[in-house]
C-alpha positions as CSV (number, residue, x, y, z in Angstrom):
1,X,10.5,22.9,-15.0
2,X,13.3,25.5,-15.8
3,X,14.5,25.9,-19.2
4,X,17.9,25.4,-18.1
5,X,17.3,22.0,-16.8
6,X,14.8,20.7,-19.2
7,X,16.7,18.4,-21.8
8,X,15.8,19.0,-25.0
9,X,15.2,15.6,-27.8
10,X,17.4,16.8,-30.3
11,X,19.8,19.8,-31.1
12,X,22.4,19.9,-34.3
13,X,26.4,20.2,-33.6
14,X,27.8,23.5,-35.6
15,X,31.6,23.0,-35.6
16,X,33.8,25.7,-35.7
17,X,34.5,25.7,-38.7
18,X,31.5,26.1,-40.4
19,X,31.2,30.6,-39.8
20,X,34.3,31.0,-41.9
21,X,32.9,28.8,-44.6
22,X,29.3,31.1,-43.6
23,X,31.3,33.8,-44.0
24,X,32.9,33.1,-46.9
25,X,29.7,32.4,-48.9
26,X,28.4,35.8,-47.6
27,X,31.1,38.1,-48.3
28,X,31.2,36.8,-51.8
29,X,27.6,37.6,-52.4
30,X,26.6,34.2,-54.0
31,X,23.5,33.3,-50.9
32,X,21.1,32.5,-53.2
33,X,21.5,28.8,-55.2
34,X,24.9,29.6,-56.9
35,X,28.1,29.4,-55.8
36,X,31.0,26.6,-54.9
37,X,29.6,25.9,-52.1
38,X,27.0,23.3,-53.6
39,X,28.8,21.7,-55.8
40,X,31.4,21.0,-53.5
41,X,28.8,19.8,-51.1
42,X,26.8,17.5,-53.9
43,X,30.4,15.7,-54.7
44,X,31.9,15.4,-50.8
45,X,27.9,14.1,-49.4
46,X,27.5,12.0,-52.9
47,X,31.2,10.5,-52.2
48,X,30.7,9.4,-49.0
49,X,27.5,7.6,-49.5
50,X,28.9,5.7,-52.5
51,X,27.3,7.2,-55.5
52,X,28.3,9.0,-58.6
53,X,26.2,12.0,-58.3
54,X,24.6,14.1,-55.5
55,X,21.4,16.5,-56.6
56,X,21.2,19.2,-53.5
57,X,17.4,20.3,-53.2
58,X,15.1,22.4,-50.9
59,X,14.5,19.6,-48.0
60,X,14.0,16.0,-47.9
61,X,10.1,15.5,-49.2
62,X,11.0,17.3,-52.4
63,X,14.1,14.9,-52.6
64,X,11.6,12.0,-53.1
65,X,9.4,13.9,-54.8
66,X,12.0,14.6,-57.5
67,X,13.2,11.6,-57.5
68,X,9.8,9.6,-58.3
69,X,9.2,12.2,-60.5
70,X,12.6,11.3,-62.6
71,X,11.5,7.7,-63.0
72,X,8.5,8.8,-65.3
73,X,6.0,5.9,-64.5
74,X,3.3,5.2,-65.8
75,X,-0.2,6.5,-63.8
76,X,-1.4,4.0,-61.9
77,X,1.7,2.5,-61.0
78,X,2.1,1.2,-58.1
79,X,5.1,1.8,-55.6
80,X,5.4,-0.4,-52.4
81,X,6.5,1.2,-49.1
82,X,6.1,0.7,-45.4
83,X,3.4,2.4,-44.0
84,X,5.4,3.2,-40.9
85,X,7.1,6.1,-42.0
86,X,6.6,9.7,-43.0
87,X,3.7,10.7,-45.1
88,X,6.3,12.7,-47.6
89,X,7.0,9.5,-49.0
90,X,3.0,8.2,-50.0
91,X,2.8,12.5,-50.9
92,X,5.3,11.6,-53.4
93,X,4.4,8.5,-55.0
94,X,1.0,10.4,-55.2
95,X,2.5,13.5,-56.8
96,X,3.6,11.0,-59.5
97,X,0.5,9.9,-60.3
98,X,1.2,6.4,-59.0
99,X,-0.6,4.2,-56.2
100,X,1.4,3.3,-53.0
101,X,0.4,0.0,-52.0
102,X,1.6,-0.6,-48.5
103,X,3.8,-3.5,-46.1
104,X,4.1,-3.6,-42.5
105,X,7.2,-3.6,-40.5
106,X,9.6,-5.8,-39.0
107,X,9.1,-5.3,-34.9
108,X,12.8,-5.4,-34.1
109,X,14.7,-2.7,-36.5
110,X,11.1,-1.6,-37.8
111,X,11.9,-1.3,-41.3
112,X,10.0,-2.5,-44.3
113,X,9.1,-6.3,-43.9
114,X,10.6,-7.4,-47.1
115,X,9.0,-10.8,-47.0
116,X,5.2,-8.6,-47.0
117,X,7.1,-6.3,-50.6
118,X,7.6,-9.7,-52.5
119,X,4.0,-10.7,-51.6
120,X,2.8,-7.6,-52.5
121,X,4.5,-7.4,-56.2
122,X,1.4,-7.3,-58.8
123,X,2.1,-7.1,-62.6
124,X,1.2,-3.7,-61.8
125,X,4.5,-2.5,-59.5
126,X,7.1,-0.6,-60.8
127,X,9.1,0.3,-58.0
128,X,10.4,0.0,-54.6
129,X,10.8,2.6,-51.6
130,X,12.5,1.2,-48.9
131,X,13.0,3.3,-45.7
132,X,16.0,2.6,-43.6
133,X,14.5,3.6,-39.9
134,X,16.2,5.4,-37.4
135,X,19.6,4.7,-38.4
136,X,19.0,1.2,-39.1
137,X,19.2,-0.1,-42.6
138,X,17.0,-1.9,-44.9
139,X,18.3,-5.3,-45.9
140,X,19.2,-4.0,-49.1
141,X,20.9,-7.0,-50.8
142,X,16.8,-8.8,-50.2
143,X,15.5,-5.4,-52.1
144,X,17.7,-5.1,-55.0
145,X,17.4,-9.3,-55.2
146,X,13.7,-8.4,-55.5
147,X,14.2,-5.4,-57.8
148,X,16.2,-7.6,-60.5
149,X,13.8,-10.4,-60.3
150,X,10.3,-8.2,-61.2
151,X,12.6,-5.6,-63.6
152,X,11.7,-3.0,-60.5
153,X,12.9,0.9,-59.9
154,X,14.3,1.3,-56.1
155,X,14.2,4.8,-54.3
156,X,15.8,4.6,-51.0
157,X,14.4,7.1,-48.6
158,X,18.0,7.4,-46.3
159,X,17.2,10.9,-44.6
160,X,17.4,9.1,-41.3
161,X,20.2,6.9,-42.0
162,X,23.2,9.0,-42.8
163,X,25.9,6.5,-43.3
164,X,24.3,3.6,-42.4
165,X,25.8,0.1,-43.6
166,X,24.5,-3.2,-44.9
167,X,27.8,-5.7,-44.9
168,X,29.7,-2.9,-44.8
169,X,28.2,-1.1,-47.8
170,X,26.3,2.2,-47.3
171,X,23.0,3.1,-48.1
172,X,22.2,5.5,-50.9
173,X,24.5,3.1,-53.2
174,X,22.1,0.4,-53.8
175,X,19.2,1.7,-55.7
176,X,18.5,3.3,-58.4
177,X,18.3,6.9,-56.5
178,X,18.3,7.9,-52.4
179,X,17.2,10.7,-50.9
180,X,18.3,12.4,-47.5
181,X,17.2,15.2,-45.5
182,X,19.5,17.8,-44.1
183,X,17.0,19.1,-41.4
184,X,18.4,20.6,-37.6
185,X,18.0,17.1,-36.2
186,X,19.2,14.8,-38.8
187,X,23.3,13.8,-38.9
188,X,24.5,15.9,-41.2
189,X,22.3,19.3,-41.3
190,X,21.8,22.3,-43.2
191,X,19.1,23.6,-40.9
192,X,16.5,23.0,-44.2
193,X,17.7,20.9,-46.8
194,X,17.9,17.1,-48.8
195,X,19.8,15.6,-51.7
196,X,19.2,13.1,-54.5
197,X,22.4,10.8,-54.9
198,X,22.7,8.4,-58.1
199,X,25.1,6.8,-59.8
200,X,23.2,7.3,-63.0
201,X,24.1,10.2,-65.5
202,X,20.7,9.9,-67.2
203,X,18.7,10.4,-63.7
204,X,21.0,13.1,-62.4
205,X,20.3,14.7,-65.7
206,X,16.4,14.8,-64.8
207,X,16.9,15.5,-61.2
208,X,19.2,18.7,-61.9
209,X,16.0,19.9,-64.6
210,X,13.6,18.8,-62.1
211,X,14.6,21.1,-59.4
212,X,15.3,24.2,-61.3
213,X,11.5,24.5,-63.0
214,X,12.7,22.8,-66.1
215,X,14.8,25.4,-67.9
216,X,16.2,24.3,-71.2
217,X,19.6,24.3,-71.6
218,X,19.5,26.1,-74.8
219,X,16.5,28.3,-74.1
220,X,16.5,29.4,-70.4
221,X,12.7,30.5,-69.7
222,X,11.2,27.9,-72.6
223,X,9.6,25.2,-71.0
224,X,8.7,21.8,-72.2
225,X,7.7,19.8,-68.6
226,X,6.5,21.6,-65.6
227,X,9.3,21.6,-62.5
228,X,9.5,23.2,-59.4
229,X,11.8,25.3,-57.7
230,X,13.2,23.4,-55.3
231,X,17.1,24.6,-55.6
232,X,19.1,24.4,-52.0
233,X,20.9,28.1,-51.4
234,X,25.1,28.1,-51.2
235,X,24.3,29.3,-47.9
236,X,22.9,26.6,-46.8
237,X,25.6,24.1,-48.7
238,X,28.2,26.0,-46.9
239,X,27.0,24.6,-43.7
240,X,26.4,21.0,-45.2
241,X,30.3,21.3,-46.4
242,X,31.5,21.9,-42.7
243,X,29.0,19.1,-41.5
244,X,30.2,16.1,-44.0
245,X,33.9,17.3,-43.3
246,X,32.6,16.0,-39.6
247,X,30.1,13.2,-39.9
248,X,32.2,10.1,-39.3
249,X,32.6,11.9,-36.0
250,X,29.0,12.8,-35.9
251,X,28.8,8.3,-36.4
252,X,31.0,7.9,-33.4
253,X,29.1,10.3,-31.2
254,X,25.3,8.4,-32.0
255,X,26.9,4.7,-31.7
256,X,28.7,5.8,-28.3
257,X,25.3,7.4,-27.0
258,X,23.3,4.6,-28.1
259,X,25.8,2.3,-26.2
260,X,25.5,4.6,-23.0
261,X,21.9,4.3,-23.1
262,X,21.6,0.0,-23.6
263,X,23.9,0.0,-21.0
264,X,21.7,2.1,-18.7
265,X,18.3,0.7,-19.3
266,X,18.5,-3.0,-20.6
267,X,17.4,-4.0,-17.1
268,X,14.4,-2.6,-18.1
269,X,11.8,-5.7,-18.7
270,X,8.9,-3.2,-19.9
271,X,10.7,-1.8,-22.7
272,X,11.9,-2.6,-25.7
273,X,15.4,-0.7,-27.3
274,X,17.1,-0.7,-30.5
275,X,18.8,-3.4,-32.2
276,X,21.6,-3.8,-34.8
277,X,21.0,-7.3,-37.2
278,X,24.7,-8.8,-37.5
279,X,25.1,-7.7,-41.4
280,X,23.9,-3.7,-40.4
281,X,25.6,-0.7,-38.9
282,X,23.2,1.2,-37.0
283,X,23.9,4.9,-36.7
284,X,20.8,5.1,-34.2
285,X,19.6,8.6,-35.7
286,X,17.2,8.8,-32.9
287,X,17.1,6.1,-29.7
288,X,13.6,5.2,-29.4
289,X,12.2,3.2,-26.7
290,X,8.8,0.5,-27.3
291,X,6.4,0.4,-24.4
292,X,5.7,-3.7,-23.5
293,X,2.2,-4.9,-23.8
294,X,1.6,-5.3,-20.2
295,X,2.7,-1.9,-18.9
296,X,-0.4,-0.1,-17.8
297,X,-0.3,3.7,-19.7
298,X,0.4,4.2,-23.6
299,X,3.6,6.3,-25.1
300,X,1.2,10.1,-24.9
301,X,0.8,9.4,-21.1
302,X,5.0,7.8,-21.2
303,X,5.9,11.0,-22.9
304,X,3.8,13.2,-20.4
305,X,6.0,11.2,-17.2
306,X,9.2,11.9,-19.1
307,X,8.1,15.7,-19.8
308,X,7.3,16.2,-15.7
309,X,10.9,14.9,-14.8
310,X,12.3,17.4,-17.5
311,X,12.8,14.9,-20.5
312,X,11.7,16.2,-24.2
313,X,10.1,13.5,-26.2
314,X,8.6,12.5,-30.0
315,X,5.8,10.2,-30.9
316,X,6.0,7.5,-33.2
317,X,5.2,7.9,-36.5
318,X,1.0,6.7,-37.2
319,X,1.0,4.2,-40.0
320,X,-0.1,5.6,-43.5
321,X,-3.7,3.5,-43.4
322,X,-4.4,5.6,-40.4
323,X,-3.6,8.8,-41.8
324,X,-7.5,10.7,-42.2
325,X,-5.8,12.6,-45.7
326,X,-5.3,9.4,-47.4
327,X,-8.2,7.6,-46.0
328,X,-10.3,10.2,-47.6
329,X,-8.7,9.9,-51.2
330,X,-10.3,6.6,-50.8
331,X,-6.7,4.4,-50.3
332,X,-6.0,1.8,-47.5
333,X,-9.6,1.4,-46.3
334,X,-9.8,-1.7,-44.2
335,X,-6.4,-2.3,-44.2
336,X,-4.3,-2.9,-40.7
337,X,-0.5,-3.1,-40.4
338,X,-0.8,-4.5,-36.6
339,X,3.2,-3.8,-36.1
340,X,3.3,-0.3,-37.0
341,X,0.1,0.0,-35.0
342,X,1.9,-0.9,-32.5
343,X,4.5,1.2,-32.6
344,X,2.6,4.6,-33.1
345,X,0.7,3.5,-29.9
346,X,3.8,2.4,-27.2
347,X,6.8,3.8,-28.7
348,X,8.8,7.0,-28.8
349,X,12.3,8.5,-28.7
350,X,14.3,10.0,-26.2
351,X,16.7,13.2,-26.3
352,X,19.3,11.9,-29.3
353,X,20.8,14.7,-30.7
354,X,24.3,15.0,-31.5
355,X,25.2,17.5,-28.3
356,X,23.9,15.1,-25.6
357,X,26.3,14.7,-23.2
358,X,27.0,11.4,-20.2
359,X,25.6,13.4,-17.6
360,X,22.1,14.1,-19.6
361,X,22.0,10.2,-20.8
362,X,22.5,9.3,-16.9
363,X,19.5,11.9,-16.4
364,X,16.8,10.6,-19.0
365,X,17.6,7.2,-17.9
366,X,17.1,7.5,-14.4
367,X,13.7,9.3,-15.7
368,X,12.6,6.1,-17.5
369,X,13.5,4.0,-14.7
370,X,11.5,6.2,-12.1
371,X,8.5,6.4,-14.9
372,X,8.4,2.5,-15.2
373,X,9.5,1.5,-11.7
């Protein structure tokens, strides 16, 4: 298959604005982590997801790793999440010295089953980590309903749900911190990158400390708690400033491709596609596609089809039980989450990024048509 026909599964939209601002940061000589390009780009990202402050770090797992850190539980508290989703959120929790105690997911927006979290609160919980899948959000108002009733902390993980909405509110306002991810593929990038939004003064406080190895304020390299260096450069917030000045249009451009694609493949019996509950906004970070039960091959041999007609592809994430590193710590043994089982096994996603144009949508879809016909 040629290169120049072979459609890749994601690739990030660089305006045109964003060399001058490039440009600007380099010809002033600020490229490491200072300079006005990162505060500007903590208040405009922090703004638009509804919080009072925006924390810019390294990439998205030290996001959630600072931000469980900030809570300061106590070891061996426990922190339900779903265990379909990135291991960078049990790493976390782990770093922390807490236990993550695991849910399943719902098999229609695959996000936490929040009916699994309230059975799973123990006197022993502390906090909360919902993960808004995808693009498609967490019922939050359930979570914080939950988080009031047990006295609970809530970290939302939003890195793939930039702007996503629950009755019209976005994510990263509800709990007590969210973290993103600025990665190539995600709606708003910075190549590497996350933040920590709050609309605490006390936790953006910790987080800004956090990051920066814990220098004292009055003493710079005196140290009383061990941190980390996990500072984002001005280079890289340059970028991020020309990507929020675009990301309602970066929205539009993964709800109109999402549309295209329902259009062109809900004739399609042996697959399942993404939905959007009533009281959510998808922003369909990536389109993924759920192989039905009876079709004969699983998504690996799907993805290999897809690849031979010229289509790029991504698995699935496997469920945290069935990840070998935390099996041998001794956590989840026994345990099955059948749904995200499921998924890992007959789903992927198809090219999504932000560049895809009619004509390659028409071209993946016929490919899933010819795979499945």
């Amino acid at each position: 298959m040629e290169a120049a026909s072979f459609i890749p599964v994601s690739e990030p939209l660089i305006g045109d604005n964003t060399a001058a601002l490039v440009n600007e940061c380099v010809e002033s000589g600020w490229v490491s982590s200072e300079g006005r390009f990162i505060p500007e780009f903590e208040r405009k990202f922090s703004q638009f997801c509804g919080a009072a402050h925006g924390v810019a770090v390294s990439n998205g797992t030290t996001a959630l790793q600072v931000a469980m850190k900030t809570l300061s539980l106590e070891p061996g508290s426990e922190v339900i999440m779903p265990s379909y989703t990135i291991i960078s959120c049990a790493i976390a929790i782990l770093e922390a010295d807490c236990v993550p105690v695991l849910v399943d997911c719902d098999p229609e927006t695959w996000c936490m089953d929040l009916d699994q979290v309230e059975a799973a609160i123990t006197p022993r919980t502390r906090a909360i980590m919902p993960v808004h899948m995808f693009g498609h959000p967490v019922d939050m108002r359930r979570v914080m309903k939950l988080a009031a009733k047990h006295d609970l902390r809530v970290i939302e993980d939003a890195a793939e749900a930039h702007g996503a909405e629950v009755e019209g509110r976005r994510v990263g306002s509800f709990g007590d911190m969210a973290c993103y991810s600025f990665y190539a593929n995600k709606i708003v990038t910075t190549g590497e990158g996350g933040m920590v939004v709050t609309s605490s003064d006390h936790y953006a406080g910790r987080l800004r400390s956090l990051r920066n190895l814990c220098f004292r304020p009055e003493r710079r390299f005196y140290h009383t708690e061990i941190g980390h260096n996990y500072r984002l450069t001005n280079v890289q917030a340059a970028i991020g400033v020309a990507q929020v000045d675009r990301v309602e249009d970066h929205i539009r451009r993964k709800r109109k491709m999402a549309k295209a694609y329902h259009e062109r493949l809900s004739d399609l019996s042996q697959i399942t596609l993404p939905v959007e509950r009533e009281w959510a906004k998808n922003v369909y970070w990536m389109y993924c596609l759920i192989l039905a039960d009876e079709v004969p091959f699983d998504a690996v041999e799907f993805a290999k089809r897809l690849r031979a007609k010229g289509i790029d592809t991504r698995p699935l994430f496997l469920g945290m039980h069935e990840q070998p590193v935390l099996r041998e710590r001794g956590l989840f043994a026994g345990s099955s989450y059948p749904v995200t089982e499921r998924l890992a096994r007959r789903g992927l996603y198809v090219p999504s990024g932000l560049g895809l144009t009619e004509a390659q949508i028409d071209r993946v879809s016929v490919a899933v048509h010819e795979v499945l016909s």
